[in-house]
C-alpha positions in Angstrom: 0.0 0.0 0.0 1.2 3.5 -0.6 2.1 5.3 2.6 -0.3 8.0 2.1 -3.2 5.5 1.9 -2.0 4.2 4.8 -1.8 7.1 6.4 -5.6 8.4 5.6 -6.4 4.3 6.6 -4.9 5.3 10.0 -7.2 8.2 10.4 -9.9 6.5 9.5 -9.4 3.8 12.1 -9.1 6.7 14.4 -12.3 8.0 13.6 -11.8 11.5 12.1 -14.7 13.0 9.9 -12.9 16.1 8.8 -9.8 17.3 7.8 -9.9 21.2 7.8 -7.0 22.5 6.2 -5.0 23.8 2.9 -2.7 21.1 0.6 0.4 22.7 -0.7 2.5 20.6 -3.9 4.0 18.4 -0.5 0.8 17.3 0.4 -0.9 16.5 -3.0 -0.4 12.5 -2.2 -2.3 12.5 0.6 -4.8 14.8 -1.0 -5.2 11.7 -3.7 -5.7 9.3 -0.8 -8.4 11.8 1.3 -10.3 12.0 -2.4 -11.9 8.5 -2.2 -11.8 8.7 1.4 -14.5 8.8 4.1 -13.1 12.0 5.7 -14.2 15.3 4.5 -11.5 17.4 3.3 -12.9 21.3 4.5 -11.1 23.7 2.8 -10.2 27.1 4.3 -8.4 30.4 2.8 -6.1 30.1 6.2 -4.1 27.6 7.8 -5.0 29.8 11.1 -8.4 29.4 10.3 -8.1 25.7 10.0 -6.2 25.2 13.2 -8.8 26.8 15.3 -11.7 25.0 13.5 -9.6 21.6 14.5 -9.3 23.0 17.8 -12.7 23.6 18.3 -13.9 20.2 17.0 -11.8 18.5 19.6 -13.2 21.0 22.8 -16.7 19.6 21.8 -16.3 16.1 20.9 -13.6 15.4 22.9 -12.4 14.0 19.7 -9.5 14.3 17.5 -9.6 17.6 15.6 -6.9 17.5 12.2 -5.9 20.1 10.0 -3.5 20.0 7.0 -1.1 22.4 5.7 2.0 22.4 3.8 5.8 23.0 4.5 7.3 26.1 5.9 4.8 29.5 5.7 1.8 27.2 5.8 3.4 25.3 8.9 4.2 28.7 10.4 0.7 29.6 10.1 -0.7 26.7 12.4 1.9 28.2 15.3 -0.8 30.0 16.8 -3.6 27.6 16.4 -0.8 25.0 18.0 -1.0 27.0 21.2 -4.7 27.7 21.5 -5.2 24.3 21.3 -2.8 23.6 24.0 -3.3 25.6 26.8 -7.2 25.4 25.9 -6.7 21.8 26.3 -8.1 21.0 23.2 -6.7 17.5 21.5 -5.5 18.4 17.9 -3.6 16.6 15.6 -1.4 19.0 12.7 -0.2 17.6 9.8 2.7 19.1 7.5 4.3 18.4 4.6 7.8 18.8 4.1 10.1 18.2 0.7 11.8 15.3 0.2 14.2 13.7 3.1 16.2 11.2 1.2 17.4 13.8 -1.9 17.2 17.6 -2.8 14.7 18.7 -4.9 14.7 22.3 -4.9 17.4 23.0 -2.1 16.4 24.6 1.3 13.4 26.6 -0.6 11.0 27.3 2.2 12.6 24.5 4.2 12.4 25.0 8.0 13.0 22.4 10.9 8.9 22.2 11.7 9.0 19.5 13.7 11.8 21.7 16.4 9.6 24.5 15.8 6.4 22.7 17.1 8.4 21.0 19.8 7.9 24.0 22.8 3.7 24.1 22.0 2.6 20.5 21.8 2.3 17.4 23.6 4.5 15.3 20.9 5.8 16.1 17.4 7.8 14.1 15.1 8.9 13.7 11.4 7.8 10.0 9.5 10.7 8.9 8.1 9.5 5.6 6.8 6.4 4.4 5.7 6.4 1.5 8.1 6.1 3.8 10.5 2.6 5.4 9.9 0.7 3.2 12.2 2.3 3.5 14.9 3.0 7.4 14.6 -0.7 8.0 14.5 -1.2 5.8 17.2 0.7 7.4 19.4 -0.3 11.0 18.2 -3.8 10.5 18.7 -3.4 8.7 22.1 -1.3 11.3 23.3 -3.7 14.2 22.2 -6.7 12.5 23.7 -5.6 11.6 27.5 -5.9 14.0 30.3 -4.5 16.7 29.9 -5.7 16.9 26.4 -3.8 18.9 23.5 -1.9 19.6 20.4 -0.1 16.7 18.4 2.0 17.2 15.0 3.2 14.8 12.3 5.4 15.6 9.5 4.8 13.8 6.4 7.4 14.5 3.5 6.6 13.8 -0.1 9.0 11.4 -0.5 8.1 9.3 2.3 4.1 9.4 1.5 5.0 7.8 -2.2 6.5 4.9 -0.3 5.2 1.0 -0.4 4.7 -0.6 3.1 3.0 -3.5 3.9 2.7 -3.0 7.8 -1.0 -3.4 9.6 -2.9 -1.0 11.3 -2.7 -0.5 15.4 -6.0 -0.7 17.1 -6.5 1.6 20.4 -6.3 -0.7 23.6 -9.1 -0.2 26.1 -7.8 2.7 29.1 -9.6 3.7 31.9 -9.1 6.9 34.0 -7.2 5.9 37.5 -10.0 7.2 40.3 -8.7 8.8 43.4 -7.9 7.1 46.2 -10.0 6.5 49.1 -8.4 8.2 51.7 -8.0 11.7 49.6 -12.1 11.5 49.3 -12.2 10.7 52.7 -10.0 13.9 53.7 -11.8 15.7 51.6 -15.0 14.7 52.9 -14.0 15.2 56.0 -12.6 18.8 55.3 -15.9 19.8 53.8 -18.2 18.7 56.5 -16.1 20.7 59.0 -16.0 23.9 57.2 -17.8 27.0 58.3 -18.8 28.6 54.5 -17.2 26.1 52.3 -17.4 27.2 48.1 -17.4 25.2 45.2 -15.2 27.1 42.1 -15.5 25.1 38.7 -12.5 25.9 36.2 -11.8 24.5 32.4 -10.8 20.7 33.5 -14.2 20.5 34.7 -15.5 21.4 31.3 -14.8 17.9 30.0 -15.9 13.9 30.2 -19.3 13.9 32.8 -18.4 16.2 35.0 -20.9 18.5 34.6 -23.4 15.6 35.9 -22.1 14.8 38.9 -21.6 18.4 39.8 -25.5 18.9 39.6 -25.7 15.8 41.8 -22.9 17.4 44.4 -24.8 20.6 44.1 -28.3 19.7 44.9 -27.5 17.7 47.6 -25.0 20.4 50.2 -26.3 23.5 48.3 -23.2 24.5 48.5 -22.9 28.0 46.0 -20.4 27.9 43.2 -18.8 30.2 41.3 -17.2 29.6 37.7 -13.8 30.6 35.5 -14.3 32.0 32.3 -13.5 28.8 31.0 -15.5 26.8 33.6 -18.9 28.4 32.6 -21.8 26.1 31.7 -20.9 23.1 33.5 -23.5 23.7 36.4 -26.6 26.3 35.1 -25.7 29.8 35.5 -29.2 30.8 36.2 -29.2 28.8 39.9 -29.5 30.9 42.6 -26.5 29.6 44.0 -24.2 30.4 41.3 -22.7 33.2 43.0 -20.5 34.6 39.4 -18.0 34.3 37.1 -14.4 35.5 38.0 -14.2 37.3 35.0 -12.5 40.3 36.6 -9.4 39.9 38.3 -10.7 41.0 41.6 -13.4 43.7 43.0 -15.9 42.0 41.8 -19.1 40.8 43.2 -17.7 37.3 43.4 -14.5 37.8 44.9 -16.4 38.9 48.2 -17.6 35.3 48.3 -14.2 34.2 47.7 -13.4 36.4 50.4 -16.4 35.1 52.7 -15.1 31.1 52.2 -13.2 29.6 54.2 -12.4 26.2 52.3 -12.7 26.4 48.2 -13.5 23.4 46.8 -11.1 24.0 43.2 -12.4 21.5 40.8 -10.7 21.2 37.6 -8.4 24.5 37.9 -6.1 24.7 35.5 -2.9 27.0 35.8 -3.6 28.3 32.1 -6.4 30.4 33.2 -5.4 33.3 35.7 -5.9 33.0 39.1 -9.5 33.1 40.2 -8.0 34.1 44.0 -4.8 34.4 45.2 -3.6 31.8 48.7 -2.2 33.2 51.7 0.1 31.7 54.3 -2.4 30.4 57.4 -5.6 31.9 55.1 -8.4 29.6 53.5 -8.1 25.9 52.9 -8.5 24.6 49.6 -9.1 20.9 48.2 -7.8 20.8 44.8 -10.3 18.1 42.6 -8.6 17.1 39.3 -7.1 14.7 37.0 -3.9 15.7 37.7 -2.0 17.3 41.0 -1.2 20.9 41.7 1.1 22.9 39.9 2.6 24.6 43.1 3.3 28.4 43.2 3.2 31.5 45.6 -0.4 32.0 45.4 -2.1 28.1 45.0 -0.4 25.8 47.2 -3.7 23.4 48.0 -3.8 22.1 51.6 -5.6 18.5 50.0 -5.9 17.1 46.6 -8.0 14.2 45.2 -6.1 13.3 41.7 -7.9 11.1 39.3 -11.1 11.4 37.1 -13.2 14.0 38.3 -16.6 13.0 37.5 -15.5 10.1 39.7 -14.3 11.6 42.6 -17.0 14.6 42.8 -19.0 11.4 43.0 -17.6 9.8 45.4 -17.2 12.8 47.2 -21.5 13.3 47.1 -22.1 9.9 48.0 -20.0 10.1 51.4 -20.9 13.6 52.5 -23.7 14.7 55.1 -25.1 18.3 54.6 -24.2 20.5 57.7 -26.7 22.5 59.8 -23.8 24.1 60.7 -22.9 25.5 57.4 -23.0 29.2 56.9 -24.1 29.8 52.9 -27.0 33.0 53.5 -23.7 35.5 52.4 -23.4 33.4 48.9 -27.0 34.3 48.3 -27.2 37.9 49.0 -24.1 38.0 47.0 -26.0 36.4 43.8 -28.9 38.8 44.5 -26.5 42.2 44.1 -24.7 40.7 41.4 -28.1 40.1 39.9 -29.1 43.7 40.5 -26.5 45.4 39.3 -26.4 43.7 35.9 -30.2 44.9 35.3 -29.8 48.4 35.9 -27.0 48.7 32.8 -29.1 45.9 31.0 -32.0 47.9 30.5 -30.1 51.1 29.2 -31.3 51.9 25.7 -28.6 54.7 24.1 -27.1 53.9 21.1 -24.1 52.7 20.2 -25.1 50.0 22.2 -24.0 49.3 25.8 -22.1 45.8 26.2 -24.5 45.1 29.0 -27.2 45.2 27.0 -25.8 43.4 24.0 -25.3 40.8 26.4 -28.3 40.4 27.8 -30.3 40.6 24.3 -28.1 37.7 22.9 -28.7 35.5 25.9 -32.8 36.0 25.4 -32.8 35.3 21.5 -30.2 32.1 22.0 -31.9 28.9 23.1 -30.4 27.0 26.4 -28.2 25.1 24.1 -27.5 27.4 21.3 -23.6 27.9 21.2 -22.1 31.3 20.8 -18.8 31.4 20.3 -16.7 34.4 21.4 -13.3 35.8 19.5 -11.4 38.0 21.9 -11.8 41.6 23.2 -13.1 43.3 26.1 -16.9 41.7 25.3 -15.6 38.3 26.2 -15.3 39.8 30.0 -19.1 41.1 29.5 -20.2 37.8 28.5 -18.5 35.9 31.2 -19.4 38.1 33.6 -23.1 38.7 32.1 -24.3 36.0 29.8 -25.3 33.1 31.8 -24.5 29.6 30.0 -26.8 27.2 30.5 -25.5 24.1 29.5 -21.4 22.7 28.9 -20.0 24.3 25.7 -22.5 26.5 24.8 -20.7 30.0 25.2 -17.2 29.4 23.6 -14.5 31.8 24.5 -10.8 31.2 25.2 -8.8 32.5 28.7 -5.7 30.2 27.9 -4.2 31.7 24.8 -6.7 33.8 24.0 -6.1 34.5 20.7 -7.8 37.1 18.5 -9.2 35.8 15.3 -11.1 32.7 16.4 -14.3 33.1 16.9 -15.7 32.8 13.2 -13.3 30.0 12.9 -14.8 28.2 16.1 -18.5 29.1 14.9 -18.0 27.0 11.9 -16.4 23.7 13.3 -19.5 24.2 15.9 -21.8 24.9 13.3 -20.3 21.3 11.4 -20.6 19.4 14.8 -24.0 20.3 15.6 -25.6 21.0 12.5 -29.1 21.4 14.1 -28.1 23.8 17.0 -28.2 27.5 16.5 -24.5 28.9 16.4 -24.0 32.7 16.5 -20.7 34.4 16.7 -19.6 37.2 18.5 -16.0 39.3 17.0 -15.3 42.7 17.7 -14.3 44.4 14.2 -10.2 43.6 15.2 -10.1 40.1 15.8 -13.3 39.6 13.0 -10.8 41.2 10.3 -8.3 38.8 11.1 -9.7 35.7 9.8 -12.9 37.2 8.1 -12.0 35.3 4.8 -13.1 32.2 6.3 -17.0 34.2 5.8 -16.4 32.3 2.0 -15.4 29.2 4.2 -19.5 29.1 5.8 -21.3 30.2 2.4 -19.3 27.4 0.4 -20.3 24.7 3.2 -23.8 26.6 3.2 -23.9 26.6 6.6 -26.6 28.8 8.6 -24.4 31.1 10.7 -24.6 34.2 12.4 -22.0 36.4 13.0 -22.3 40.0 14.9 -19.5 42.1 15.0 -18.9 44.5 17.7 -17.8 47.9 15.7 -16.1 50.3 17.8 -13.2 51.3 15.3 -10.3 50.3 17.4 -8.9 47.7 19.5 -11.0 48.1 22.5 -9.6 45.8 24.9 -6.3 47.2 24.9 -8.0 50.8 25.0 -9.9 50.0 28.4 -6.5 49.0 29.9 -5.1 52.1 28.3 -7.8 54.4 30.1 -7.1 52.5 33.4 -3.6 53.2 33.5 -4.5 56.7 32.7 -2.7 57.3 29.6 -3.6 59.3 26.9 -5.3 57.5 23.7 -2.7 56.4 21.3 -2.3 54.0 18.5 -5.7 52.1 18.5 -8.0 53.6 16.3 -8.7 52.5 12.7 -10.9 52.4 10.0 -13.3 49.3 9.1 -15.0 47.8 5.7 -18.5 48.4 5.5 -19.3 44.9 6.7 -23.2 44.9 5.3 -21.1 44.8 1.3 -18.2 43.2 2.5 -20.5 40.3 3.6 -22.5 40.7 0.3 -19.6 40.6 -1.5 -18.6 36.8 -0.3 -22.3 35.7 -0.8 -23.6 36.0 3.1 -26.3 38.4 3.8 -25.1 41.7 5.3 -27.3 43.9 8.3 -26.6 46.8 10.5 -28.0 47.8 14.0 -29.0 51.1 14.2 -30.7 51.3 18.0 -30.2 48.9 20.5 -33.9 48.0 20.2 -33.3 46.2 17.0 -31.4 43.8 17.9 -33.4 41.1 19.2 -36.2 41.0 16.2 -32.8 40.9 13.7 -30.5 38.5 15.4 -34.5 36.4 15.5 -34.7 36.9 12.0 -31.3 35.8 11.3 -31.4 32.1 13.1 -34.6 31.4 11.6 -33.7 32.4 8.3 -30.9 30.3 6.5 -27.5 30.9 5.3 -24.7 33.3 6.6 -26.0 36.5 8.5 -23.2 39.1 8.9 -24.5 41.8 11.5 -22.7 45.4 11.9 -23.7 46.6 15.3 -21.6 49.5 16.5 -20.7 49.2 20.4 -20.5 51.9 22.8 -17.1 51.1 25.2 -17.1 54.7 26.8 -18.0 53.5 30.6 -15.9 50.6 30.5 -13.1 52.0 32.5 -15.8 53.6 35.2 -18.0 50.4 35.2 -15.5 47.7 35.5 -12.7 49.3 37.6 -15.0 51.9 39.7 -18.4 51.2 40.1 -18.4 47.6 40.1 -16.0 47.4 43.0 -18.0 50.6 45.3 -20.6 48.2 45.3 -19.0 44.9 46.0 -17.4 46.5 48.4 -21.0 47.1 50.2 -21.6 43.5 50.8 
């Protein structure tokens, strides 16, 4: 068999449904093997494009995502992608070409060392340098992209080596279970929890995986013990329970960090160091039990008193079936905290100026989606409105990134959604930066005729980096630009273009758009103006109050 059938054969016994990616003349052999294949081939018009759409396919199957791309400035291009994938823990497998390994062809012409490159931003990377190889390459790629904790895998495939015959078998996946905690850590903690005055429960990414979110509920409505969420913890427990006490979007003054404050054990399940600190430990201050599949990472501000290591759908499980609610506990402070968080969000919520408020947009998105309609988020100062303010419902269903946190992956990440579940509503959110830098992939959704809708956030400059400007009380500099119009730029790819033009429209044209196919570009210019006073003034005078 040629080595590039056997390569695609090796994917196929792996299960992958799509390939998202862009052949270069190194990869046209295994484009010949993926034609009469049972793997999609999705085109893109950028490598970074693919990446994230790979990425995103692994976060909500807990599959396998695979993109494709040639040698050197096509290789380059899945850097970023690469990284997103792992710190987001996503499991994603990149395959390069590369020019021939046993004889020159055309010199060092756009020859770099790939697989060295990769090396400092993936969980394994390596060059095939035989044929025989292949299956046990892919083997080991897949298996190492898929186990806790998941991530990014690359495989180099040069042309040379994918003409080769081999005659070596396929390797099957062996069965693997998750080691579950032992019983003395569930007994600690246990133990630790039941003797606590105000213990908290705080959810982070690793608990946005497997069946956690299951035996949270279970955990939950047995203590009613509050919780509070990361940005990339949100959905796994219903954000509308009145013992969801908030979202540590904010690094600190926030309504939540007073219930940090108020706890005096933290029950940390799934925190992952990739995310920033949703508190900060002190010497002889709280306890906390650290719940995950792997132990702490130890520095000067998380430096866990008691960990339970293993799968963490079992342990949380274990955890609920040992534990006695306590009459003792003290939880009333969690609730008034939910209640002036609550408050506070409705008073900019109903505000009707236009541009339109953040707060607003927020809360008009989260009454058109449907509990499991899946937005997906690119990255500017919104993302920190809509962890804060949009509650999520369900695992998965609001998309945003707080490990790399790139820029230019939210219409990227709207697609693979919209490709994974076809018959769920998928609506992106970009502000006009990070939208511009992957908006080709617009052409990407029309030519897959997908029914998409995308909103970008106009302001006209790179807001996020403007708030931070205004809080460190420097003059404005160097952010502003000029956009498209985005109504005929969107025309002009085939979508259907729309513009807001008062914040009572939105609703009845974002409806429109989800019950109306195809791709739905919406301009809807932003006012930013009170972020600095909102976020780092009035937010924490309230707080503060509690």
């Amino acid at each position: 068999m040629k080595a590039s059938d056997l390569f695609v054969k090796a994917l196929e016994a792996e299960g992958v449904e799509y390939i998202f990616g862009i052949p270069g003349e190194e990869n046209l052999d295994l484009l010949e093997s993926l034609r009469t294949s049972t793997i999609k081939l999705i085109l893109t018009r950028h490598e970074q494009g693919a990446g994230f759409m790979a990425a995103t396919y692994g976060r909500l199957t807990g599959k396998v995502g695979v993109c494709l791309a040639t040698l050197g400035p096509g290789a380059t291009n899945l850097v970023t992608p690469a990284a997103y994938a792992q710190l987001g823990a996503m499991p994603m497998l990149m395959i390069t070409g590369q020019k021939p390994i046993k004889t020159s062809k055309q010199g060092r012409f756009q020859v770099i060392d790939i697989v060295d490159m990769m090396r400092p931003i993936t969980k394994f990377t390596a060059q095939v340098v035989s044929g025989d190889r292949i299956p046990s390459m892919v083997r080991e790629a897949f298996r190492l992209a898929h186990e806790e904790r998941p991530g990014a895998v690359h495989i180099e495939l040069p042309e040379d080596i994918a003409v080769e015959t081999t005659t070596q078998p396929l390797l099957s996946p062996s069965l693997t279970r998750r080691p579950i905690a032992e019983y003395k850590a569930i007994a600690n903690a246990i133990d630790m929890i039941e003797q606590a005055t105000s213990p908290l429960l705080l959810i982070g990414a690793g608990a946005n995986r497997k069946l956690t979110a299951k035996m949270l509920r279970e955990f939950v409505d047995k203590t009613c013990i509050p919780f509070v969420t990361t940005q990339m913890g949100k959905g796994v427990l219903n954000e509308s329970d009145p013992r969801f006490a908030g979202n540590t979007a904010l690094s600190d003054n926030d309504f939540v960090h007073r219930a940090i404050e108020r706890a005096d054990l933290i029950i940390n399940v799934g925190h992952d160091v990739v995310e920033k600190p949703p508190f900060f430990m002190h010497h002889n201050g709280k306890k906390v039990i650290h719940i995950n599949f792997e132990s702490a990472a130890v520095d000067p501000v998380y430096f866990p008193q008691a960990e339970v290591i293993g799968d963490i759908a079992n342990s949380v499980w274990q955890i609920k079936e040992g534990i006695e609610p306590q009459e003792a506990w003290k939880l009333d402070f969690y609730k008034d905290v939910h209640e002036a968080y609550v408050q506070h969000r409705a008073e900019a919520e109903n505000d009707s100026r236009f541009p339109i408020l953040p707060e607003r947009f927020v809360r008009d998105i989260r009454k058109v989606m449907p509990d499991e309609g899946i937005v997906t988020l690119d990255n500017g100062v919104y993302k920190i409105w809509f962890a804060r303010n949009y509650p999520a419902y369900h695992p998965n269903t609001l998309l945003l990134d707080n490990a790399l946190a790139s820029m230019g992956a939210g219409l990227p990440s709207a697609i693979a959604a919209k490709l994974v579940k076809p018959d769920v509503p998928v609506l992106s959110v970009c502000g006009d930066g990070g939208f511009m830098m992957n908006s080709q992939e617009i052409e990407t959704a029309v030519r897959l005729k997908l029914d998409l809708v995308v909103i970008i956030l106009r302001d006209d400059a790179y807001g996020m980096i403007k708030w931070k400007q205004a809080h460190m009380t420097f003059n404005e500099f160097g952010l502003d630009y000029h956009n498209p119009d985005f109504v005929k730029y969107a025309q002009s790819y085939g979508a259907k273009g729309w513009r807001v033009d008062s914040a009572d429209i939105l609703i009845p044209m974002v409806e429109s758009c989800l019950n109306n196919p195809g791709v739905h570009v919406i301009d809807c210019p932003v006012d930013y103006s009170q972020n600095d006073k909102t976020l780092n003034q009035t937010i924490a005078e309230l707080s503060a109050k509690l």
